[in-house]
C-alpha positions in Angstrom: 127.2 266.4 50.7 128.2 269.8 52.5 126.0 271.0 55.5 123.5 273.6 54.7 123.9 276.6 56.8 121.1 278.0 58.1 120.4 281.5 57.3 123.4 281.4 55.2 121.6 282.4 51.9 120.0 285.1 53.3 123.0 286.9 54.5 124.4 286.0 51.0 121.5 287.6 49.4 121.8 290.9 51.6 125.3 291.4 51.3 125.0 291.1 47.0 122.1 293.3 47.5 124.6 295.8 49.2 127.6 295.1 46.8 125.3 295.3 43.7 124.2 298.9 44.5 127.9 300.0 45.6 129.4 298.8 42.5 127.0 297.8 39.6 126.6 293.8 38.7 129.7 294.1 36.3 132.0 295.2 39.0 130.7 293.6 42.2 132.9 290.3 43.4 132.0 287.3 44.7 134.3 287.3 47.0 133.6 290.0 48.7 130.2 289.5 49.4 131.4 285.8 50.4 133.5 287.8 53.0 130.8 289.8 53.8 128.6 287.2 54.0 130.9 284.8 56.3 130.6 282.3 53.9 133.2 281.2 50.7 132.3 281.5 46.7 132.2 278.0 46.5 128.7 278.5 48.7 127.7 281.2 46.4 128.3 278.5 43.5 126.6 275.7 44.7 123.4 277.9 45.7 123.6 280.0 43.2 125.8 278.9 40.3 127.4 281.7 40.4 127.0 285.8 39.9 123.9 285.5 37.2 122.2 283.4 39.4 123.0 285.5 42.6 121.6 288.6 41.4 118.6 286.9 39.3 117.5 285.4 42.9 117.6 289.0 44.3 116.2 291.0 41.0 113.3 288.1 40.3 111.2 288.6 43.4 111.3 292.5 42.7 110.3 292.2 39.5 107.7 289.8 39.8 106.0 291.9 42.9 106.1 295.0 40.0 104.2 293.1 37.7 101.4 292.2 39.8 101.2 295.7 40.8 101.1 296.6 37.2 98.6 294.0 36.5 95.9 295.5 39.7 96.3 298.9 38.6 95.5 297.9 34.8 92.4 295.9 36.2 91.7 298.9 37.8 90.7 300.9 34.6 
């Protein structure tokens, strides 16, 4: 089993977050944010599974923080 970097999926995450807003999700490459990143795809695979899952792990959090904010200012009515 490969070595887990530490602070490796961070770095991935904040360099997809950059490439994502640059270029859109059909555009951005793996690759590049592998580069980016100091890392290979095939870490971005086995974290990830690939370029759906890389930019569900960043979009999830966001959205789910939305809809608890949604959800306090409705209980605020």
């Amino acid at each position: 089993m490969a070595k887990q970097v530490e602070g490796i999926s961070e770095k991935v995450e904040l360099c997809a977050k950059k490439e994502f807003l640059e270029k859109g999700y059909v555009d951005a490459s793996l690759r590049t944010i592998a580069a980016e990143a100091g890392t290979t795809t095939g870490t971005i695979y086995s974290r990830y599974g690939g370029k759906e899952g890389l930019f569900s792990a960043i979009v999830f959090p966001v959205i789910l923080v939305a809809g608890i904010w949604m959800i306090k200012q409705e209980n605020r009515r």
